[in-house]
N, C-alpha and C positions, 0 to 999 in steps of 0.2 A: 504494500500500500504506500502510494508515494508520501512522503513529509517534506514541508518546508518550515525552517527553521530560523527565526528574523539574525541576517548579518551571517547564515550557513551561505556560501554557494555553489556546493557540489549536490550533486543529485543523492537524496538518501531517501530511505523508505523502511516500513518495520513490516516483517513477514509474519502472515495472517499464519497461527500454528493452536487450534482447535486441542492437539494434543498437549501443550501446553495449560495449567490451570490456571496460571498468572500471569498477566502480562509484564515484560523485562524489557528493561536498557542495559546494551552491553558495555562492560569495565572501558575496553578499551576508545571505543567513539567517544564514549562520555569523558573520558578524558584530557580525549582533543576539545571537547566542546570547552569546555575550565579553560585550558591553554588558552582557546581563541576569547575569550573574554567574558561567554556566557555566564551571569549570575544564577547558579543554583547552589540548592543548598540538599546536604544528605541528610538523614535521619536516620539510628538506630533502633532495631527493635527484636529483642531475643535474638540478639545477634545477627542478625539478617540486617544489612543495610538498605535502606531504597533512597530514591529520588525524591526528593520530598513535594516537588510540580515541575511540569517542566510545560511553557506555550508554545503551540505548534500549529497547522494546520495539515491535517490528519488528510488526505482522500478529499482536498477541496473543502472542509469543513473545518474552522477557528475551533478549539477545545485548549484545556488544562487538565495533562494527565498528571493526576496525584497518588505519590506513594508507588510507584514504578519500582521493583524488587531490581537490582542491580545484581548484573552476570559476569563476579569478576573476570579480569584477565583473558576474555572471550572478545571476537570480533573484530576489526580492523581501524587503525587510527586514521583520521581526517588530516591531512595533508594538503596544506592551504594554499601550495602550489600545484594541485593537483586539479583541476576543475571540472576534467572530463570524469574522475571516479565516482563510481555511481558505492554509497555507502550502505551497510544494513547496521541500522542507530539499535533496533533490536526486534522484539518478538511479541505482538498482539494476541494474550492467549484466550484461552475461554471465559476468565471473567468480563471480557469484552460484551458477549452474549446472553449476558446472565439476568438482563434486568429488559428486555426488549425481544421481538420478535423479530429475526432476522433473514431479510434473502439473499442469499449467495448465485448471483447472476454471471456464471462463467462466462458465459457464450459475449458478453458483452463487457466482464470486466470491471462488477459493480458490484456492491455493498449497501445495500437498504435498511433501516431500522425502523420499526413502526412500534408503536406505543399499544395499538391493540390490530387482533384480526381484523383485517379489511374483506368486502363481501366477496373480492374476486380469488381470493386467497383457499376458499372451496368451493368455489364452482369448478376447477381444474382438476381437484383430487383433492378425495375426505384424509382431512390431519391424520397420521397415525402416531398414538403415544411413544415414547421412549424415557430413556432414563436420563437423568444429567448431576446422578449422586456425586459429587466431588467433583463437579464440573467437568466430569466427564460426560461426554457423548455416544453413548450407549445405543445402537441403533439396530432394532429387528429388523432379519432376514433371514430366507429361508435357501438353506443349499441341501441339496438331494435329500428335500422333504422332510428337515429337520430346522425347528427357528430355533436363529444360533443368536447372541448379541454379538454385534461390530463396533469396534471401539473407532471412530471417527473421528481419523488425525489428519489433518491439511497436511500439516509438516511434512509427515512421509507422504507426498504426494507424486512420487516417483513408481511408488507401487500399487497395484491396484489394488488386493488382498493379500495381507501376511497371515500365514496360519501356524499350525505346527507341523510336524514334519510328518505324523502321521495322516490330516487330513490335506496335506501335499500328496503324498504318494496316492491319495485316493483318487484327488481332483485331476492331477496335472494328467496328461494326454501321453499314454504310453511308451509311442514309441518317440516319443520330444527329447530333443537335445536340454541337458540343462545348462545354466549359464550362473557360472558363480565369482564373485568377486567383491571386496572389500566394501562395506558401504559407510558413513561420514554419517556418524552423529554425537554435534553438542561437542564434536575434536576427537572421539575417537570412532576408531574401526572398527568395522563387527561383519562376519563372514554372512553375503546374504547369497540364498541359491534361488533361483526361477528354471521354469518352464512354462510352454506352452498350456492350454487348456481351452477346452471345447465346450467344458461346462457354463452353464447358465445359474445367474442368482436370482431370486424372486425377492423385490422388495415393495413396499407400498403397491404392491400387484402388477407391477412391471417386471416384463425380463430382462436383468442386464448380462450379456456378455461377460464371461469371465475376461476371456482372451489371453490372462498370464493367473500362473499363481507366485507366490514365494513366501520361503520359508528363511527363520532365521536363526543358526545354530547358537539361540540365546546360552543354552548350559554351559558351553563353553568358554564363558569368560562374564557371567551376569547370573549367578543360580540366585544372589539374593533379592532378584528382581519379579523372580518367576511367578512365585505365592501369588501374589494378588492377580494376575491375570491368568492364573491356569483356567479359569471357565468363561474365558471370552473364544469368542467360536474366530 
């Protein structure tokens, strides 16, 4: 999402990440911003530092984000001779959506917030429930006639479905080549494998195309990460 920043003049923006629960600024740009003259100020709290506001305009829209959780030692510095670098300042996460009803307009590259349902909003298709305990987004659907939850991360938006490695072997399309190779999260590596797949997902009563699946050999370097999401499908 693009941001402009009074007296910034390189192009920066903070990346829409649903899988995140908090929205961050990272150590490093914020850094440059202090260097370049910006007055903010930090605050502590159970040791967690954040941003205490910072004035922007967000996506065409003037706002003051307050209380921005700061991600030290992450992200890339502003370089005042640099003007073509286009920066990421940081990370809009789910408490972005927490208090509004929102549209995510790919096809066009937009971001809506409405205050309540508007009429045309089910004339297209009836709402279906989901969860969003701990600001996660929790989204039923149904694969080989089993409703699984999907945990609904922009961030990984490189993947279409990460599963495990047993309902990989299930999905992916027999005789498919798999493709495996290091994937980039948050600075470190983590072994992700894909295949092909022919499978179809049934969500709010559409078919969507699998087209890939992938899996991610979490045991191997994240076991204490595992627990809480062993029954997400």
């Amino acid at each position: 999402i693009p941001v402009q920043i009074e007296g910034i003049h390189q192009k920066c923006y903070f990346q829409l990440d649903t899988g995140a629960p908090t929205s961050m600024i990272y150590g490093k740009p914020l850094a440059s911003l202090l260097k370049l003259g910006l007055s903010l100020d930090k605050i502590y709290l159970d040791s967690v530092e954040y941003l205490s506001g910072i004035e922007m305009t967000l996506g065409g829209s003037r706002l003051k984000a307050q209380n921005l959780s700061i991600y030290p030692d992450y992200g890339k510095s502003i370089e005042p001779e640099d003007s073509l670098k286009e920066i990421k300042l940081g990370t809009i996460g789910a408490d972005f959506f927490q208090h509004h009803i929102t549209e995510l307009d790919f096809v066009n590259q937009r971001i809506v917030f409405y205050t309540e349902r508007e009429a045309w909003m089910t004339k297209q298709a009836p709402f279906v429930p989901f969860r969003f305990q701990g600001r996660r987004f929790m989204l039923p659907c149904e694969l080989n006639g089993k409703v699984r939850e999907m945990f609904y991360d922009s961030g990984s938006s490189a993947f279409g479905l990460i599963t495990t490695k047993n309902q990989y072997d299930k999905m992916a399309d027999p005789d498919a080549k798999e493709i495996q190779y290091g994937a980039n999260s948050w600075g470190d590596s983590f072994p992700i494998h894909h295949k092909a797949s022919s499978q179809m997902m049934q969500m709010n009563g559409l078919n969507i195309p699998l087209k890939r699946v992938s899996y991610v050999d979490m045991y191997s370097f994240l076991p204490p990460l595992i627990g809480p999401f062993a029954r997400i499908g």
